[in-house]
C-alpha positions as CSV (number, residue, x, y, z in Angstrom):
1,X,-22.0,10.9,-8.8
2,X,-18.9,11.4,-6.4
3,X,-19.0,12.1,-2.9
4,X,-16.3,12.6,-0.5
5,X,-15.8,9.3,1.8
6,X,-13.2,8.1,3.9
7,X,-10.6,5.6,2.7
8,X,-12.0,3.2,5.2
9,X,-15.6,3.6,4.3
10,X,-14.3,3.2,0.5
11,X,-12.8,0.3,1.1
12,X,-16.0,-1.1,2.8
13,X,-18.2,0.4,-0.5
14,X,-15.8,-1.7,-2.7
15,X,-16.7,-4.9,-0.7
16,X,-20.1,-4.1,0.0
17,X,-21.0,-3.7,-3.9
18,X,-18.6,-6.6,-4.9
19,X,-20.6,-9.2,-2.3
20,X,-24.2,-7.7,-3.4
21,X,-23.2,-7.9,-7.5
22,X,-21.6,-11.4,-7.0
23,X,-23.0,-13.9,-4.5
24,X,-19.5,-15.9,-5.2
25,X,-17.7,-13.0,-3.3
26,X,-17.2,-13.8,0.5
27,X,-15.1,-12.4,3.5
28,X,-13.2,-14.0,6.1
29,X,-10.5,-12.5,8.4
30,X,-9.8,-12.0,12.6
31,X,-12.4,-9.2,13.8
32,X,-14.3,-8.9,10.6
33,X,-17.6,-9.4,12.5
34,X,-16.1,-7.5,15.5
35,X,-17.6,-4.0,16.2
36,X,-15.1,-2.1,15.4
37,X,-14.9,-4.0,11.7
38,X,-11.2,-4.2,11.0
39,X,-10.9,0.0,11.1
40,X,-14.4,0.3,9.9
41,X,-13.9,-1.5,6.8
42,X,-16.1,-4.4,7.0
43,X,-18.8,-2.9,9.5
44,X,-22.3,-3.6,9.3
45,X,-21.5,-6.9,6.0
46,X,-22.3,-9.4,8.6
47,X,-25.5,-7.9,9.1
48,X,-26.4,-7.7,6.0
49,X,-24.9,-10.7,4.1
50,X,-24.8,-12.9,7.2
51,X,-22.6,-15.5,8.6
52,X,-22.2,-17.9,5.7
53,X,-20.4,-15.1,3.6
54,X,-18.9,-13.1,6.2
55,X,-16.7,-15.1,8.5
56,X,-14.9,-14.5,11.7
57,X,-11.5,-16.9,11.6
58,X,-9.5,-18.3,14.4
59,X,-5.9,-17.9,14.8
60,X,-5.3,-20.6,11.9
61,X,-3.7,-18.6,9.6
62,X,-2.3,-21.5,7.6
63,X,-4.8,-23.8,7.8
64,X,-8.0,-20.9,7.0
65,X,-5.5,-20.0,3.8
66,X,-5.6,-23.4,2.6
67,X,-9.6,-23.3,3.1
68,X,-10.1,-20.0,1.2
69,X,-7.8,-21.1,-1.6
70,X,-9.6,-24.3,-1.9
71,X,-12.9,-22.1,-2.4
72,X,-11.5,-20.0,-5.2
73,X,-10.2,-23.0,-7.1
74,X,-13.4,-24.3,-7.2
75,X,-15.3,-20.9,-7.8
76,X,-15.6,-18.5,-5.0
77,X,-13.7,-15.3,-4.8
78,X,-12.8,-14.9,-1.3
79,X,-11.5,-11.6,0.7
80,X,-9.1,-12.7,2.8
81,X,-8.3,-9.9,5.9
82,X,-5.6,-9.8,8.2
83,X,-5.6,-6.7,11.1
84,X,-1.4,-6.8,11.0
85,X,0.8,-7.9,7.4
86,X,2.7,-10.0,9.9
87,X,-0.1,-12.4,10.4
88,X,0.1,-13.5,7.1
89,X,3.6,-14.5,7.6
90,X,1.7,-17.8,8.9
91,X,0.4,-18.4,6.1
92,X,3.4,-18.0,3.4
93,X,3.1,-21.8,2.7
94,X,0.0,-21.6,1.4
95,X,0.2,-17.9,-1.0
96,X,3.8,-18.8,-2.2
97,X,3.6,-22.8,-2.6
98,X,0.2,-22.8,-3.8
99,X,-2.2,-19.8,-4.3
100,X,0.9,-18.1,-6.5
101,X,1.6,-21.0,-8.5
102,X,-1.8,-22.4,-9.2
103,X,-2.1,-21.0,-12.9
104,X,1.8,-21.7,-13.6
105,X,1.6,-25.4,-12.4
106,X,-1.4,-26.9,-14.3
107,X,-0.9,-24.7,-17.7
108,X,-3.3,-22.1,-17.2
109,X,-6.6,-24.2,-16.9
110,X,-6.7,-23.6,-13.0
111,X,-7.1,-20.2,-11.3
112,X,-6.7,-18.7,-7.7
113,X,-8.9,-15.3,-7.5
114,X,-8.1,-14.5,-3.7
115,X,-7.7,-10.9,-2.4
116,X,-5.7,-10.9,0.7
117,X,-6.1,-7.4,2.6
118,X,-2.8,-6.4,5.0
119,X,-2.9,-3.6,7.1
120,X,0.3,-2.1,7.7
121,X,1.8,1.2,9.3
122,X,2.9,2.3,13.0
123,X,0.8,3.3,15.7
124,X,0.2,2.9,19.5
125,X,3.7,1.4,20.4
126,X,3.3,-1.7,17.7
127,X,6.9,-2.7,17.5
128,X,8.4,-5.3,15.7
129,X,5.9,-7.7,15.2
130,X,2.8,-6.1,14.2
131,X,4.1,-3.1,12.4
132,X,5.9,-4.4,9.2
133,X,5.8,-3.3,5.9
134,X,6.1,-6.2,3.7
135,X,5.1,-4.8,0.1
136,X,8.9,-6.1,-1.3
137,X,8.4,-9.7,-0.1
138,X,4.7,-10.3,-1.7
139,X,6.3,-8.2,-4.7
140,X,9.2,-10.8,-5.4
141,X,7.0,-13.4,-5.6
142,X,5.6,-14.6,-9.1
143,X,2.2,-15.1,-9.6
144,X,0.8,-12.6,-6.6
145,X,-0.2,-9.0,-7.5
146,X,0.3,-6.4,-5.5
147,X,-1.2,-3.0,-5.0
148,X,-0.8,0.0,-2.5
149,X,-3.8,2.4,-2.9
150,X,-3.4,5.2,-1.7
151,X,-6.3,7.4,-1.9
152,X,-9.8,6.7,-1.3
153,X,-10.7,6.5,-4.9
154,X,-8.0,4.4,-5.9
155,X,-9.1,2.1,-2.7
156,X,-12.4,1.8,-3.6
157,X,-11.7,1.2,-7.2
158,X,-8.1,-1.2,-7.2
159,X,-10.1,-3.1,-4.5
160,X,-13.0,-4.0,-6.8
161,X,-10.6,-4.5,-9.7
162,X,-8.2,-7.1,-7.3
163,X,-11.2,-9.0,-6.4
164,X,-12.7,-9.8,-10.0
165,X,-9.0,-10.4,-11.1
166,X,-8.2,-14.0,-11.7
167,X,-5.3,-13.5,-9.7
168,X,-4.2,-14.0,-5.9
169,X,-3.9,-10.4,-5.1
170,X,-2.6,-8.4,-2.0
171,X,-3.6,-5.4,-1.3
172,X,-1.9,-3.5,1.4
173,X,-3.7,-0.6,3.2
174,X,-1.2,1.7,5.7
175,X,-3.5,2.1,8.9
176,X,-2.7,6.3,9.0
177,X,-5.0,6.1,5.6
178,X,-7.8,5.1,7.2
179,X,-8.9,8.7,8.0
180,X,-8.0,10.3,4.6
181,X,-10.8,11.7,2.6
182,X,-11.5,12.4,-0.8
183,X,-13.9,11.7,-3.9
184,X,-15.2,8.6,-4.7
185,X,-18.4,7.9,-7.2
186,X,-21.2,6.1,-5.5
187,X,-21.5,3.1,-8.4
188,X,-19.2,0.5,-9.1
189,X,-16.3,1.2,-10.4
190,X,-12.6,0.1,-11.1
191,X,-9.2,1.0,-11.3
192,X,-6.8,-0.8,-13.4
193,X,-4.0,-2.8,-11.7
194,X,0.0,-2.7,-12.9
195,X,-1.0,1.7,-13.6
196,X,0.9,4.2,-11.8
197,X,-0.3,8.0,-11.3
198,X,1.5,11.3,-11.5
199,X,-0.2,13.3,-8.5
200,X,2.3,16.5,-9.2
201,X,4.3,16.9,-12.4
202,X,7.7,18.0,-12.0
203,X,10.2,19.9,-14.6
204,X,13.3,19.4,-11.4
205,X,13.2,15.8,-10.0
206,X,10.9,12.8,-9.5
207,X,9.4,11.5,-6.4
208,X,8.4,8.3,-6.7
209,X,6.3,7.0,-3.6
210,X,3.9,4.2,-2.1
211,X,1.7,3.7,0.4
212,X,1.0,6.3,2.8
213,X,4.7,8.0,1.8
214,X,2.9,9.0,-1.4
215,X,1.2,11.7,1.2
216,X,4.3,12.9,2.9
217,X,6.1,12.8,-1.0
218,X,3.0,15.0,-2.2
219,X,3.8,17.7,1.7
220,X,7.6,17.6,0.1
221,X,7.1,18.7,-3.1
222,X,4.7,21.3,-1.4
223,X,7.8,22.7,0.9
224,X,10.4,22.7,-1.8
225,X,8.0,24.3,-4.7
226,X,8.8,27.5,-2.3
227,X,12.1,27.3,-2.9
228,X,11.4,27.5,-6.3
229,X,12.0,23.7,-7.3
230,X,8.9,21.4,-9.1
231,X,9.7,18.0,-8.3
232,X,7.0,15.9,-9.2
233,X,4.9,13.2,-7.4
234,X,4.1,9.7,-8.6
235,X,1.7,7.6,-6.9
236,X,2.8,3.9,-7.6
237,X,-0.2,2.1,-6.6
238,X,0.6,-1.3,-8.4
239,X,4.2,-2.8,-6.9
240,X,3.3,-6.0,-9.1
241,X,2.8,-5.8,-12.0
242,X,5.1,-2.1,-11.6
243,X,4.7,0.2,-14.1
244,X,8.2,0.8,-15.0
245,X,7.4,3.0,-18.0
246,X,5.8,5.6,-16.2
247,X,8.6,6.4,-14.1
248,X,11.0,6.1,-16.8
249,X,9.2,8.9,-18.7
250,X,8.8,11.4,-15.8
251,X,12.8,10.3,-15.1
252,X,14.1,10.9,-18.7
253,X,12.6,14.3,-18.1
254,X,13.7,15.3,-14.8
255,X,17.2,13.5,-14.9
256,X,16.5,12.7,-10.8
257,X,14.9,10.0,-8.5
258,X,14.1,9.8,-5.3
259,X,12.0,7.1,-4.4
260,X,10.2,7.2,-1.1
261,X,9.1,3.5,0.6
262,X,7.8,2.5,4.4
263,X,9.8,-1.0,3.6
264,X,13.5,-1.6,4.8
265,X,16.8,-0.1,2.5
266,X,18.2,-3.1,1.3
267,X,16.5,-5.3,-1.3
268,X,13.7,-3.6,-0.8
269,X,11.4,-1.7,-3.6
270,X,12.8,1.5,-3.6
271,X,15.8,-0.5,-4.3
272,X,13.8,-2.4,-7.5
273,X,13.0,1.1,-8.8
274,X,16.2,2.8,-8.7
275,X,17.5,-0.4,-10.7
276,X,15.1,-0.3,-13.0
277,X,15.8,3.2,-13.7
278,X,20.0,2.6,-13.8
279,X,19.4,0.3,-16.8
280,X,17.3,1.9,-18.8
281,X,17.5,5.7,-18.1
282,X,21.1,5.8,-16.9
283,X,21.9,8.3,-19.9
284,X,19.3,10.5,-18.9
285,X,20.5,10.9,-14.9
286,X,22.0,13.9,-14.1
287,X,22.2,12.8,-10.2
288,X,22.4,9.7,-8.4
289,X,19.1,8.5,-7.4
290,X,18.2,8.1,-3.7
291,X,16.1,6.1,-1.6
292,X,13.8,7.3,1.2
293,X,13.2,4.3,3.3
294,X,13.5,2.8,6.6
295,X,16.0,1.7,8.1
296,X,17.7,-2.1,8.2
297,X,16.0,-2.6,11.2
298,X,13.3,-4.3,13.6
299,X,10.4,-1.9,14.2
300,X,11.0,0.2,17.6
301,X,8.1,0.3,20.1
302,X,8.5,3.9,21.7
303,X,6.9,6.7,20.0
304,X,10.3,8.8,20.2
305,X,12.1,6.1,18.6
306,X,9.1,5.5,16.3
307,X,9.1,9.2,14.7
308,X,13.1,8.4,14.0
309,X,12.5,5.0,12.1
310,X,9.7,6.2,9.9
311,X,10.7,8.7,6.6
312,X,9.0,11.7,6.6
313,X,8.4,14.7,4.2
314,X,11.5,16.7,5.3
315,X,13.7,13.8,4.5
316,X,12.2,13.1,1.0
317,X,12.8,17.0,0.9
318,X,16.2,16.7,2.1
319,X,16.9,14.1,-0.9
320,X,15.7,16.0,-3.6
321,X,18.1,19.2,-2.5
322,X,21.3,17.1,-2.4
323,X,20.4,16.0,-6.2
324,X,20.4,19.7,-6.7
325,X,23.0,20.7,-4.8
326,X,21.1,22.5,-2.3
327,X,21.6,22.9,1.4
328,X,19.4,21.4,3.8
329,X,19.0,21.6,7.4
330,X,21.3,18.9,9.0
331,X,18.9,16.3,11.7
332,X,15.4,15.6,11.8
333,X,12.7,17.9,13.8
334,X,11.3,16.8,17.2
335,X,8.3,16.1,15.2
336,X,7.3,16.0,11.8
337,X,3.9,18.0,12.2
338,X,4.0,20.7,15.2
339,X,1.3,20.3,17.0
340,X,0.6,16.3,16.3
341,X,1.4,13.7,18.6
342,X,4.9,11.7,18.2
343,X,2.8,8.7,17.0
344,X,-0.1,10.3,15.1
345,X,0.6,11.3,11.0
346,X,-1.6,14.0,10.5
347,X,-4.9,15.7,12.2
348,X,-7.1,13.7,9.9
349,X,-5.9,10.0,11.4
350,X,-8.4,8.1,13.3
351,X,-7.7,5.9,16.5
352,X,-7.9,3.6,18.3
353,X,-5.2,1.4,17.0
């Protein structure tokens, strides 16, 4: 039976039914226990599974790595949360050097089955330290998986999947998904990992998007189908193992890409994509593909400066008219939702941070 849930509460139904089916299951993470349960995902798990297997962490990002890695070699299948994707950059010794290479290094006989949950996405004056998207970095790595749910169905159910897979797994949740709403079935499911989904098919062009830019590809193709042009959506999900086939088909079909990604321009995935796409659909282009992204550049605090950094629908909008050879309106608006806040996505985001 489905039910409509937050993306937040989904993610905590994923955990919740994953630590109650499998007592080896445990989290650990900076505010899990706190009140306000790391955006609401992990409220009320200390209460109910207690202490031993839901674990506030000190700021030892390194060292608390090392401990939940040593767990899952020896059994356990720890959930590893971080509040920001940059505090993890503490602990790249331990997922690159060891948790990554585990399997490789002793011929398959050893395993590291760690989910590692990042929260990433803008919002109250961040900046550059605590608002980074690092999908591309994990995603370059062999050995990690990584996934980029987007909607609450696909949270609940790639979450559960990422934490019985016998791999280290990151999963990356944008903090303006929080709010989103949408079906999810009450029992356990999953979700296959390395699967992208068409949201919108498309006879015109092909958006390919991640993260919460899978929203604002999906308001796009919504503005430009009144101008009479069906470019379609697809929703990623999986950055590692990427599901190049997918978005080959849907591009030998449309003959244009646009690929839409909160990460930076250069060497980044957008960038993966579209080269992906140049060897083995080139015949089939009949425009250059472009990337939606951010800019080669630090995160800005202000909210003015904020609402200029991030791509929004009218830019993945613009990109699919020059492919056709359209017009578009030259600038971007004073903000991307009238009404909304500089610093707020959409009506349906919930605050505080």
């Amino acid at each position: 039976m489905s039910r409509i849930l937050s993306y937040a509460a989904a993610v905590r139904e994923a955990i919740d039914q994953s630590m109650a089916r499998d007592p080896r299951v445990y989290v650990m993470g900076l505010g899990v226990t706190d009140p306000k349960g790391t955006f609401g995902t992990t409220l009320g798990l200390v209460e109910r599974y207690g202490p031993r297997r839901v674990l506030d962490m000190p700021n030892a990002e390194n060292a608390m790595t090392g401990i939940a890695i040593g767990s899952a070699l020896v059994g356990m299948r720890p959930i590893m949360t971080h509040q920001r994707a940059d505090f993890v950059l503490l602990a790249l010794d331990q997922l690159i050097n060891n948790a990554a290479k585990w399997h490789f290094m002793f011929g398959g006989r050893m395993r590291a089955p760690l989910v590692v949950r990042l929260v990433i996405g803008r919002g109250w004056g961040q900046g550059p330290q605590h608002s980074q998207s690092l999908q591309a970095l994990f995603a370059h790595v062999p050995g990690l998986k990584v996934v980029m749910p987007t909607t609450p169905h696909d949270a609940k159910g790639m979450l559960v999947a990422a934490i019985e897979d016998d791999n280290t797994v990151i999963v990356l949740e944008d903090r303006w998904l929080h709010g989103v709403e949408g079906h999810v079935p009450e029992d356990l499911y999953r979700v296959p990992l390395g699967t992208a989904a068409t949201l919108r098919p498309g006879r015109d062009a092909t958006i390919v998007a991640t993260g919460y830019l899978t929203l604002e590809a999906q308001a796009a193709a919504a503005e430009l189908a009144t101008e009479g042009i069906e470019a379609g959506v697809i929703d990623v999900r999986t950055l590692k193992p990427f599901d190049a086939e997918h978005v080959l088909a849907a591009v030998r079909e449309t003959g244009r890409l646009v690929v839409a990604d909160a990460g930076w321009r250069s060497l980044g995935f957008a960038a993966e994509v579209v080269a992906r796409v140049a060897e083995d659909a080139h015949a089939h282009l009949k425009a250059a593909p472009r990337r939606v992204t951010c800019p080669d550049a630090p995160t800005p605090t202000t909210p003015a400066l904020a609402n200029a950094y991030y791509p929004r629908a009218d830019e993945i909008a613009a990109a699919v008219r020059t492919q056709l050879g359209r017009r578009t309106a030259r600038g971007r608006p004073a903000t991307a939702r009238p009404g909304v806040p500089l610093d707020l996505p959409d009506p349906h985001f919930r605050g505080p941070f």
